[in-house]
VEXDRENPA-52292 format. One record per residue (C-alpha): residue number from 0; residue in one letter; x, y, z. Coordinates in Angstrom, 2 decimals. Example, Ala and Ser with C-alpha at 12.3 -4.5 7.8 and 13.67 -1.06 7.14 Angstrom:
<rs>
R vexfi baza    east   north      up
R     0    a   12.30   -4.50    7.80
R     1    s   13.67   -1.06    7.14
</rs>
This chain:
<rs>
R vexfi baza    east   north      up
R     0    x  102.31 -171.01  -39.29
R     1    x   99.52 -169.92  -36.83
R     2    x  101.44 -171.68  -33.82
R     3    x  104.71 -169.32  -35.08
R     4    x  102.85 -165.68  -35.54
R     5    x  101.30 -166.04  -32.27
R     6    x  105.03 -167.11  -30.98
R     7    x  106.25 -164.36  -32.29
R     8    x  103.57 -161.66  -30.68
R     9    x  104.38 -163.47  -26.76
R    10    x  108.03 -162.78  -27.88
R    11    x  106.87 -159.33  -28.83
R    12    x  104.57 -158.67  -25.89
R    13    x  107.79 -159.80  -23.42
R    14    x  110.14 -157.68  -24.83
R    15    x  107.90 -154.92  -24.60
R    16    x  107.45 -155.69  -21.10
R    17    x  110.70 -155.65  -20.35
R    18    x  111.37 -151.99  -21.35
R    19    x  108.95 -151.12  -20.13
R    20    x  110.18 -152.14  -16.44
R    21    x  113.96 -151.19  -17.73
R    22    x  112.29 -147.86  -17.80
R    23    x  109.78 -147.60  -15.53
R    24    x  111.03 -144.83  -12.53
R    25    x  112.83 -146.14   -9.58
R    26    x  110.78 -146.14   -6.15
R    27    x  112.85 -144.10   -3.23
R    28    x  114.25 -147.48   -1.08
R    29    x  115.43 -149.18   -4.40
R    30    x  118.87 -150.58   -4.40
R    31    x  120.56 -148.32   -7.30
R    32    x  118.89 -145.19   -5.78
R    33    x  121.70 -143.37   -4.09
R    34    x  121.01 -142.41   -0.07
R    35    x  120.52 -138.54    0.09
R    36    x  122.48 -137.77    3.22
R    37    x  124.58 -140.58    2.75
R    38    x  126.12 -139.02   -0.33
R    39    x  126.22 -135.68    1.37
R    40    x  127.79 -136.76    4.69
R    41    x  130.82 -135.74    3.93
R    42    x  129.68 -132.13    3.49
R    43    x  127.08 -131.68    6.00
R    44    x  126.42 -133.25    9.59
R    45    x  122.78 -133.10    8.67
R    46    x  120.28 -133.69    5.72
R    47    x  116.67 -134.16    5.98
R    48    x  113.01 -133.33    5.21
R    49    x  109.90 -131.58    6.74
R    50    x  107.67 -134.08    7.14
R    51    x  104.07 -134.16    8.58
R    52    x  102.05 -136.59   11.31
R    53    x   98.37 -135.51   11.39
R    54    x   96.14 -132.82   11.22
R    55    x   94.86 -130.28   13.94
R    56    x   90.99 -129.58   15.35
R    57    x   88.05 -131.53   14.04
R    58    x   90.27 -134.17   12.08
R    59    x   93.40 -134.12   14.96
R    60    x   93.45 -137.81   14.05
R    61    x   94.24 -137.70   10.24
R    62    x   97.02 -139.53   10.06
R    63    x  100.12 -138.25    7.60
R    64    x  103.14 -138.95    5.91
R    65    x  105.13 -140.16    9.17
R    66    x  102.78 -142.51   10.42
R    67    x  103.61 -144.70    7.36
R    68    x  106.03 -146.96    7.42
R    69    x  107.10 -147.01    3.92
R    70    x  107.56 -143.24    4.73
R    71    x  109.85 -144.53    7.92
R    72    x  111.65 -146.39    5.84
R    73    x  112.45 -143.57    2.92
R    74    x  113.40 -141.14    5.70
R    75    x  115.80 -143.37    7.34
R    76    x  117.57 -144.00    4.05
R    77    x  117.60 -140.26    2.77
R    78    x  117.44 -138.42    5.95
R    79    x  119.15 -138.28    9.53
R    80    x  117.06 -135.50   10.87
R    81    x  113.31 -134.14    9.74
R    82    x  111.72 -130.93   10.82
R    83    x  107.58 -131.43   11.72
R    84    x  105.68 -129.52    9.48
R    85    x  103.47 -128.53   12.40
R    86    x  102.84 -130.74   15.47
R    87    x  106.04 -128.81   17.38
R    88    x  104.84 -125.65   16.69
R    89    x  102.74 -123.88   19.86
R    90    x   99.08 -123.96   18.50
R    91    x   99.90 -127.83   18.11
R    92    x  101.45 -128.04   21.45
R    93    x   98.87 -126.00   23.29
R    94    x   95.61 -127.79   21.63
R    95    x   93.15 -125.82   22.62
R    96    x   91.77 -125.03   18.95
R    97    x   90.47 -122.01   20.43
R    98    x   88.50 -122.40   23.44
R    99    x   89.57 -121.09   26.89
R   100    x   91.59 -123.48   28.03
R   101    x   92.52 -125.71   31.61
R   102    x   94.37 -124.05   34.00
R   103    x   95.83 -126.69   36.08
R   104    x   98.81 -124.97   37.80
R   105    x  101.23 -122.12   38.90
R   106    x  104.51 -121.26   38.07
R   107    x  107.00 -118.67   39.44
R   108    x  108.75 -116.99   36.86
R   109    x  112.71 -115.36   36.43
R   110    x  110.96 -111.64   36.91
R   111    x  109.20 -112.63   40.49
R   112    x  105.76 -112.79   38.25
R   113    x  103.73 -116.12   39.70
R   114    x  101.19 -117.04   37.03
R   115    x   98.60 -119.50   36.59
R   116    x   99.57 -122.08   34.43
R   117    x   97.68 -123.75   31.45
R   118    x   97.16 -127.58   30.30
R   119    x   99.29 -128.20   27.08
R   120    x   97.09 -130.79   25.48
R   121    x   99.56 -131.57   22.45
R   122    x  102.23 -132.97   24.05
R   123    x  101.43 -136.52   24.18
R   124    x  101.47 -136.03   20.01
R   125    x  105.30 -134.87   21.03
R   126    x  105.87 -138.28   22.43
R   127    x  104.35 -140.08   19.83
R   128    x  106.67 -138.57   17.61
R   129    x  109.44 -138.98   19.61
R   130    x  109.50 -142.54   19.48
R   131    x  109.40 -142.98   15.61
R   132    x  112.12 -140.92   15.45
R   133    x  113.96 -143.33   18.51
R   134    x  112.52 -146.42   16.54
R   135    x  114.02 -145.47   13.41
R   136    x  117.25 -143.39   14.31
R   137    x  116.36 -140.34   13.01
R   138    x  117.20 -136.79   15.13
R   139    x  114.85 -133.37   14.78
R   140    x  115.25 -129.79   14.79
R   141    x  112.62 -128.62   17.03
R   142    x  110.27 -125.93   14.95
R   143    x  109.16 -123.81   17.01
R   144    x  108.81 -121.95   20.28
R   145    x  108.20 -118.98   19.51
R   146    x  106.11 -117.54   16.55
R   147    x  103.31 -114.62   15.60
R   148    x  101.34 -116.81   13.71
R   149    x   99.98 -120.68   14.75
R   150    x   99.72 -119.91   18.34
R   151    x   96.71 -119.64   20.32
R   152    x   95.55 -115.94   20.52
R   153    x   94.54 -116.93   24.13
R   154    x   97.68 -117.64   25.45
R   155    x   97.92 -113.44   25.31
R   156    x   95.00 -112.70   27.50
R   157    x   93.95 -112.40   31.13
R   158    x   92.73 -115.47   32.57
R   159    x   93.79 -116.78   29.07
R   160    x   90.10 -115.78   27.87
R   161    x   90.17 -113.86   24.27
R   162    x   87.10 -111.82   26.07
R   163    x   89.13 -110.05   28.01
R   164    x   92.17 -107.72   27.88
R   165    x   96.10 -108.72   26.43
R   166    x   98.05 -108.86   29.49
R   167    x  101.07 -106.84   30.10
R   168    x  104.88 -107.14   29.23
R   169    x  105.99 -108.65   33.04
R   170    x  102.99 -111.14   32.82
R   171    x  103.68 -112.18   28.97
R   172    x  107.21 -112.55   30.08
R   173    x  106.25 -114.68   32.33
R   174    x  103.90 -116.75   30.64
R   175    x  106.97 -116.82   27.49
R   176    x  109.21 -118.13   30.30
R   177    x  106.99 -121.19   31.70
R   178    x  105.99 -122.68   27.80
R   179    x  109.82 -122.51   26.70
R   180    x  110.71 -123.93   29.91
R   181    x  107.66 -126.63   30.12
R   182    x  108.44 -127.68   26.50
R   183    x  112.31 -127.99   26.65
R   184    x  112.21 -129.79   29.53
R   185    x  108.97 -131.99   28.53
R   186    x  111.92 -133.03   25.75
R   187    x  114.72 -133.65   28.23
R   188    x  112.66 -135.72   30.48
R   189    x  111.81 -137.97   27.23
R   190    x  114.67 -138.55   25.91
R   191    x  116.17 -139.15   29.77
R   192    x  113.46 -141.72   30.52
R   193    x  113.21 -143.43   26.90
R   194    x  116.37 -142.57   25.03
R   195    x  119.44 -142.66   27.82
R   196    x  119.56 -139.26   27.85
R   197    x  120.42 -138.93   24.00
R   198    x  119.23 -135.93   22.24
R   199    x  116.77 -136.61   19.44
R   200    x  116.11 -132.86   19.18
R   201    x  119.64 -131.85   18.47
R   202    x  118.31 -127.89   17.18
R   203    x  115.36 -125.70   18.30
R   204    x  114.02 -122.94   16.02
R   205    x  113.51 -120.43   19.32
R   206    x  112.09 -117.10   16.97
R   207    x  110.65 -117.61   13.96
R   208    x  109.70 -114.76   11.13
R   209    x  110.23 -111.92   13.89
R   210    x  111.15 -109.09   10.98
R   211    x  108.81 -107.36    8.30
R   212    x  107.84 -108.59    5.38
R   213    x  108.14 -104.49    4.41
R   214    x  111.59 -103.64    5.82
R   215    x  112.21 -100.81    4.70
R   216    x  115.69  -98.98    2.68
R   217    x  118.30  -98.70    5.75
R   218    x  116.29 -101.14    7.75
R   219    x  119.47 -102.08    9.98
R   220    x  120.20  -98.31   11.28
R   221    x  116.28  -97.72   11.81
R   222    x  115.16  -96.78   15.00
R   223    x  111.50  -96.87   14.41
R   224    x  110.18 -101.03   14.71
R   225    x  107.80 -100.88   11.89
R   226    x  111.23 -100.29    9.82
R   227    x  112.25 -103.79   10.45
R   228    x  110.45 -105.70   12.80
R   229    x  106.93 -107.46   12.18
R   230    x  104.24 -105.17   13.84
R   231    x  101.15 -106.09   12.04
R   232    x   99.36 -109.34   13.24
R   233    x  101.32 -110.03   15.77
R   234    x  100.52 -110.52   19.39
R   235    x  103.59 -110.31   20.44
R   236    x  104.36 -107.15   19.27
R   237    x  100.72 -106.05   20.47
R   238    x  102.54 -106.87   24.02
R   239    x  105.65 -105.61   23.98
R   240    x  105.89 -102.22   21.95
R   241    x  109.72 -103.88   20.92
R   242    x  112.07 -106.37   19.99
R   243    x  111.97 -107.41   23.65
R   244    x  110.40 -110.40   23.44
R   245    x  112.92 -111.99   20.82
R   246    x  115.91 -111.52   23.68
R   247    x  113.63 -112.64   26.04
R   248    x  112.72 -115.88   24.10
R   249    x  116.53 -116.64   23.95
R   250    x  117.49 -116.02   27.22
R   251    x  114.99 -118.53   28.22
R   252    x  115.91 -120.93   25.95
R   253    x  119.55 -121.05   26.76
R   254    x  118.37 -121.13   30.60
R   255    x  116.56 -124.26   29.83
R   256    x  117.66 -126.14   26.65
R   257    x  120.50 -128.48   27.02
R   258    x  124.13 -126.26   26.24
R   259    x  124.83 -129.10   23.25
R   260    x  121.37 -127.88   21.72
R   261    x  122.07 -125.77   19.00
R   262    x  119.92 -122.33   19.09
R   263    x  118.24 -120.79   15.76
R   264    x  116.88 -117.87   14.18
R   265    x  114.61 -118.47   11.68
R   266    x  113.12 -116.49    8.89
R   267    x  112.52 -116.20    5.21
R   268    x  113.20 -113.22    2.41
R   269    x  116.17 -112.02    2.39
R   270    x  116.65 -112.12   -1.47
R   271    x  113.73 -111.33   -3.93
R   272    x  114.26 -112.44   -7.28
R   273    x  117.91 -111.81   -8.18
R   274    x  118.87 -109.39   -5.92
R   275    x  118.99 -109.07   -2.03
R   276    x  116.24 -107.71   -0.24
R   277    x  115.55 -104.65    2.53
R   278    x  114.22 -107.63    4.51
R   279    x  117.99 -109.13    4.79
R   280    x  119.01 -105.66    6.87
R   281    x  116.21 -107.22    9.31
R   282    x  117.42 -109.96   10.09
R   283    x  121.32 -109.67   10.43
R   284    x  119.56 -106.86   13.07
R   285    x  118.15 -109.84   14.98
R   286    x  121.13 -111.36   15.10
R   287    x  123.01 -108.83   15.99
R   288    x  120.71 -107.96   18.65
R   289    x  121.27 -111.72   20.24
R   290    x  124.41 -110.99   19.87
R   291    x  124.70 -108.15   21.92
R   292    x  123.15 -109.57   25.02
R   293    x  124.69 -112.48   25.17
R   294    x  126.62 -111.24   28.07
R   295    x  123.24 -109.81   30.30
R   296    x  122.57 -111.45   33.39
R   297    x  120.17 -113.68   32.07
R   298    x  122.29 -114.41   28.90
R   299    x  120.95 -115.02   25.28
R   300    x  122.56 -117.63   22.86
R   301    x  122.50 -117.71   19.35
R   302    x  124.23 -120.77   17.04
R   303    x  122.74 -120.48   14.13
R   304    x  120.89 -118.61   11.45
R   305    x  118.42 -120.67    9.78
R   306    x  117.38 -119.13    6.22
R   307    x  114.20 -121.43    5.58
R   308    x  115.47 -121.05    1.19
R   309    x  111.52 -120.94    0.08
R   310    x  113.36 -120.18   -3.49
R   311    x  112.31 -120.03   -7.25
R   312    x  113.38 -120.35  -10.59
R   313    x  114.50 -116.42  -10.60
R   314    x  116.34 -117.10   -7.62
R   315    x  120.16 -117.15   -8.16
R   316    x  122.44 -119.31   -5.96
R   317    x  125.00 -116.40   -6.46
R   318    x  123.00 -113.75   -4.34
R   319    x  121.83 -116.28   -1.89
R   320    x  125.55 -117.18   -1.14
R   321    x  125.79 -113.39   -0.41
R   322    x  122.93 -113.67    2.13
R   323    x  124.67 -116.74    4.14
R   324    x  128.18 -115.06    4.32
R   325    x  126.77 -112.36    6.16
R   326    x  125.62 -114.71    8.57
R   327    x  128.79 -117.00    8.70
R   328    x  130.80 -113.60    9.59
R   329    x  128.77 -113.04   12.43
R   330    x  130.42 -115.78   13.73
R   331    x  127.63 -118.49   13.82
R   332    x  126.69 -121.29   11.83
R   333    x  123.58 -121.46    8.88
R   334    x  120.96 -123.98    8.37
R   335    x  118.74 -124.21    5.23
R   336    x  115.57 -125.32    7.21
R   337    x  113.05 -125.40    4.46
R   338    x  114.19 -125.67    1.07
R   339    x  112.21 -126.29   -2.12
R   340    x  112.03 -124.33   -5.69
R   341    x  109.20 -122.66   -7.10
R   342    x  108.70 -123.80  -10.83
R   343    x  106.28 -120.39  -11.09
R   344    x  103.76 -121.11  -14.37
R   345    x  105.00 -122.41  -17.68
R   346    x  106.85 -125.34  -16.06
R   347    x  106.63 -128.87  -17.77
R   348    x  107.22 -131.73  -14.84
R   349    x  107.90 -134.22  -17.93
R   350    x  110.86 -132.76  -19.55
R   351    x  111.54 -130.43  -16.32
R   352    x  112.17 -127.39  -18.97
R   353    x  111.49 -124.33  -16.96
R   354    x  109.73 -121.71  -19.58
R   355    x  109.03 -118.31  -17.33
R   356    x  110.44 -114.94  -18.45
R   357    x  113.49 -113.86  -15.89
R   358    x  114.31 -117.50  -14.69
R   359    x  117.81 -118.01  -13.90
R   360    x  117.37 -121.86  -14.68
R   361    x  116.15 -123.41  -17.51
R   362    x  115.48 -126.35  -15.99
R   363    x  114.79 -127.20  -12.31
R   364    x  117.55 -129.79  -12.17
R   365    x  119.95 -126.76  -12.97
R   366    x  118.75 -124.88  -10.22
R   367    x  118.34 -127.63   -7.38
R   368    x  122.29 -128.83   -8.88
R   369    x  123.80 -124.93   -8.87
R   370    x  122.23 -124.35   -4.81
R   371    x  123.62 -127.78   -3.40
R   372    x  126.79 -126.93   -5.69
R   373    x  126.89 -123.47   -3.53
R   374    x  125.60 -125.34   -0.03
R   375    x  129.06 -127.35   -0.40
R   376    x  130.98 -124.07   -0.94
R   377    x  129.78 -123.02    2.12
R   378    x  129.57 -125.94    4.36
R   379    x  130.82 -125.85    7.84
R   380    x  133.95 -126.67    8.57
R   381    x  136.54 -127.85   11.36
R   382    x  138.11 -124.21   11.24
R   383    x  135.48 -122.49    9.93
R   384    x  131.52 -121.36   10.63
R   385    x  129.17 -122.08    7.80
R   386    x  126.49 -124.67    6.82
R   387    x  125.76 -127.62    8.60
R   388    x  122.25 -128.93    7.83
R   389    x  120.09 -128.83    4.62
R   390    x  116.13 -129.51    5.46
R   391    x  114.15 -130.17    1.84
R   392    x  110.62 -129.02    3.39
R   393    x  108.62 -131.75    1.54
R   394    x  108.92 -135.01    0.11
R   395    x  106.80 -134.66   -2.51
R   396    x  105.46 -132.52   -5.17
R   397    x  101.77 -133.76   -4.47
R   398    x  102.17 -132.21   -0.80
R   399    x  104.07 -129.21   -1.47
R   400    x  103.07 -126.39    0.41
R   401    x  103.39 -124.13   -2.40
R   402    x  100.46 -125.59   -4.02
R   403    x   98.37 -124.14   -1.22
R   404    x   95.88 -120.78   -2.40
R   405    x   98.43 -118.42   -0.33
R   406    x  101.03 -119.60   -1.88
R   407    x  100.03 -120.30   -5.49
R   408    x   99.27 -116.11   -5.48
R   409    x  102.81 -115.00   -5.73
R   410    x  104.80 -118.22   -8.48
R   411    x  102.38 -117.24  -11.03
R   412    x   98.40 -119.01   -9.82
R   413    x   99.61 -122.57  -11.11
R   414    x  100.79 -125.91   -9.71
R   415    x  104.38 -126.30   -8.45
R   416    x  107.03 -128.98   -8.47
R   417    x  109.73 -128.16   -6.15
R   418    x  110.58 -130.82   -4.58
R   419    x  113.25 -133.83   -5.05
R   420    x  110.28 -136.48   -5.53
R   421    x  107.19 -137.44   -7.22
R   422    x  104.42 -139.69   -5.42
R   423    x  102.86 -142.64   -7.44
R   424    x  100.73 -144.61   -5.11
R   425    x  102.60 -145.47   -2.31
R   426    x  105.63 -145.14   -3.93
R   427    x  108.39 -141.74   -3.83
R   428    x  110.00 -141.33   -6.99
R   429    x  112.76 -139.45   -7.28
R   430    x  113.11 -136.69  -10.33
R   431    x  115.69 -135.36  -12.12
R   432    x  116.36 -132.48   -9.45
R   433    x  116.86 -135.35   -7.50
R   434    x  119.74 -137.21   -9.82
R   435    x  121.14 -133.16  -10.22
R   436    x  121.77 -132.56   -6.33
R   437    x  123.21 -136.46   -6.49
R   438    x  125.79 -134.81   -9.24
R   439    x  126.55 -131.75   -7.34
R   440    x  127.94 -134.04   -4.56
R   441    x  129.59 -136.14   -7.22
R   442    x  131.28 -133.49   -8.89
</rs>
C-alpha cells in the first residue's frame, strides 16, 4: 500500500511537470514561434529592431545586447535590418567624450572653405558592427548624421576647443560637409573591401528631430523659425540663424551616399493623444523644404519620411494613418523607425489589461494588432508610395527606453511594457502584443 501511494505522488509530481512545461512561455528561436519579418514579408521589404552594442565614456567597453549571440541568433530569425540605438550616432562616432580632440588633417570643402580636420575615434566600433551584421545577414538603417543632441559640442567651435568662440555658417558648412562625407564613405569603403560592394546600410537617417517640440497654430505658413523649427539647445541653430543647415545636410548626403541609399527625415510628434499635433505642420515643412531644392546646383534628396511612432495607449492608429498619408502624397515613401507603446500607469503585464482613463486600447495586444493592421493598409506598393520598413526600437521590456527618468515623466511616473518581448534570463519571450501583430498579418 505504501509502495502504491508513493506511486501514485511520482505519477502526480510528472504530470504536474508536464503542464507545467506545456505551459511554460516559448523562448524567441523556438520552433512554433512564428519569424517576425518572415510573416510580414509580404507586406514590407523591411522589419527589424533597435538594438544596442556597448556603452560610451568611462564604460565604452560594456558590452550589450548585439554582442550576444543568442541575441544574433533572435535577430536573424525576426529581423532583416536593426537600427543602433547609439554607436552610429555622431557623439559615438566622434569619441571624444568631451575633450578637445586630434586634429590629424585638412579637407577642402564644396564652398572653397579648407578646414582642419578632426580624428573620429568611433569608427572602428562602426566596423565591428559591420561585420555582425555581414556574419549574420542582417542590413541597417544608418541613425544618424546629423542631430542637435548626442554630438560633441566641440565639433562647433574654433580650433574645435569649447573655450573658444562657435564658428561661422561657411566654416560649419564646411566642417557638416567633411563628417557626412568621411562617414558615408568610411561605409562604402567597408562594405567594398569586406562585403563585395553590397550595401549593409541600405537607409541613412541624414536630419533627425530638426522641428519644435512647441510648433506653434499655423506652423507651416510661419515665417518666424521659433514657429516651427527647434531653436533652443541646439548648436546648429546657434550657427546658422535658419533651416539652412537641414538642406545643407542633404545636399551632402546625396553628393556622397550611394544613389540606391535611401535618404530620411526623421522626427517624432506629430500626433498627441488622439488628435494631430501643431508639430505635424513642422515637419511636412521640412519636407517640403527638401523638396524644393532638389533641383539647386548642389541638389538635395529626400526618399523617405521616417515617423520614429514613440506611441501610447491614447494613441489611435486612425489619426496616425492621417499623419503618414500626408507624407505618402508628398510623393515619398514612410518608415516607422522606432516603434513601441507606452502602457502609461495602471497597466497589468500579466493579463496585459490596459486600465488608464482616455486609452484607446484596452489591452496592449489591441493596440500593437490595430497599428500593424493600419501599417499593412499603408504599405508600399509596386504602383504606389507608402510604408516600407517597420523598426520595433527594443527587444525587450526590461531595456525599454521608456523606463528611463525622462521618459517615465510624461506615461504617468511608472514602469512600461511596450515592447513585443519579455526577457527571462537569457531567454526573449514573446507576449501577447507579440501573438496580436502575428494575427494582424494573418488576418
Amino acid at each position: 500500500m505504501k509502495f502504491k501511494f508513493l506511486y501514485l505522488i511520482m505519477l502526480l509530481i510528472i504530470f504536474s511537470m508536464a503542464n507545467v512545461f506545456a505551459d511554460s512561455p516559448k523562448d524567441w528561436l523556438d520552433d512554433e514561434v512564428p519569424s517576425l519579418y518572415k510573416t510580414y514579408e509580404k507586406y514590407f521589404d523591411y522589419v527589424g529592431f533597435g538594438v544596442e552594442y556597448g556603452n560610451f565614456g568611462s564604460n565604452w567597453g560594456t558590452k550589450k545586447e548585439l554582442n550576444f549571440s543568442e541575441v544574433q541568433k533572435g535577430l536573424v530569425k525576426h529581423a532583416n535590418t536593426i537600427t543602433m540605438g547609439n554607436e552610429f550616432k555622431p557623439q559615438f562616432i566622434m569619441a571624444w567624450w568631451g575633450k578637445k580632440p586630434e586634429v590629424s588633417g585638412t579637407f577642402k570643402a564644396s564652398n572653397g572653405i579648407t578646414i582642419k580636420t578632426p580624428v573620429l575615434k568611433g569608427l572602428s566600433r562602426l566596423d565591428e558592427i559591420l561585420s555582425i551584421c555581414k556574419a549574420n545577414s542582417l542590413m541597417m538603417r544608418g541613425h544618424v548624421l546629423v542631430w542637435h543632441s548626442q554630438t560633441e559640442d566641440a565639433f562647433f567651435y574654433e580650433d574645435y576647443d569649447t573655450t573658444k568662440n562657435l564658428v561661422g555658417k561657411d566654416e560649419m558648412n564646411a566642417r557638416l560637409e567633411w563628417y557626412i562625407k568621411t562617414v558615408l564613405e568610411h561605409v562604402a569603403l567597408w562594405e567594398k573591401k569586406n562585403n563585395g560592394g553590397k550595401h549593409i546600410i541600405w537607409a541613412w537617417d541624414v536630419v533627425n528631430e530638426a522641428t519644435s517640440d512647441n510648433s506653434q497654430p499655423g506652423a507651416y505658413k510661419s515665417s518666424y523659425p521659433e514657429h516651427w523649427l527647434r531653436t533652443a539647445g541646439t548648436k546648429w541653430f546657434d550657427i546658422y540663424d535658419s533651416e539652412e543647415f537641414i538642406i545643407n545636410a542633404f545636399a551632402f548626403a546625396n553628393k556622397y551616399a550611394p544613389k540606391d541609399v535611401k535618404l530620411c527625415y526623421n522626427d517624432y510628434g506629430g500626433i498627441y493623444e488622439n488628435r494631430m499635433s501643431d508639430k505635424h505642420e513642422s515637419m511636412l515643412r521640412v519636407v517640403d523644404l527638401l523638396l524644393k531644392h532638389k533641383s539647386d546646383p548642389l541638389p538635395t534628396r529626400i526618399d523617405v519620411m521616417g515617423l520614429q511612432a514613440h506611441c501610447n495607449v491614447k494613441n489611435g492608429a486612425v489619426i496616425f494613418e492621417k499623419e503618414i498619408k500626408d507624407f505618402i502624397l508628398r510623393g515619398i515613401d514612410v518608415h516607422i523607425t522606432e516603434l513601441d507603446i507606452g502602457t502609461w500607469n495602471g497597466y497589468n503585464p500579466n493579463t496585459d489589461a490596459v486600465k488608464i482613463t482616455g486609452k484607446q486600447y484596452k489591452t496592449l495586444s489591441a493596440a500593437y494588432k490595430d497599428f500593424f493592421a493600419m501599417f499593412i493598409r499603408n504599405r508600399k506598393t509596386e504602383d504606389k508610395h507608402g510604408i516600407e520598413c517597420v523598426t520595433i526600437w527594443g527587444l525587450n521590456d526590461e531595456a525599454t527606453w521608456l523606463n528611463s527618468p525622462s521618459q517615465r515623466v510624461w506615461l504617468g511616473n511608472c514602469d512600461q511594457y511596450p515592447l513585443l518581448f519579455t526577457k527571462k534570463g537569457k531567454s526573449y519571450i514573446p507576449k501577447k502584443a507579440f501573438y496580436a501583430v502575428i494575427e494582424a498579418a494573418e488576418e
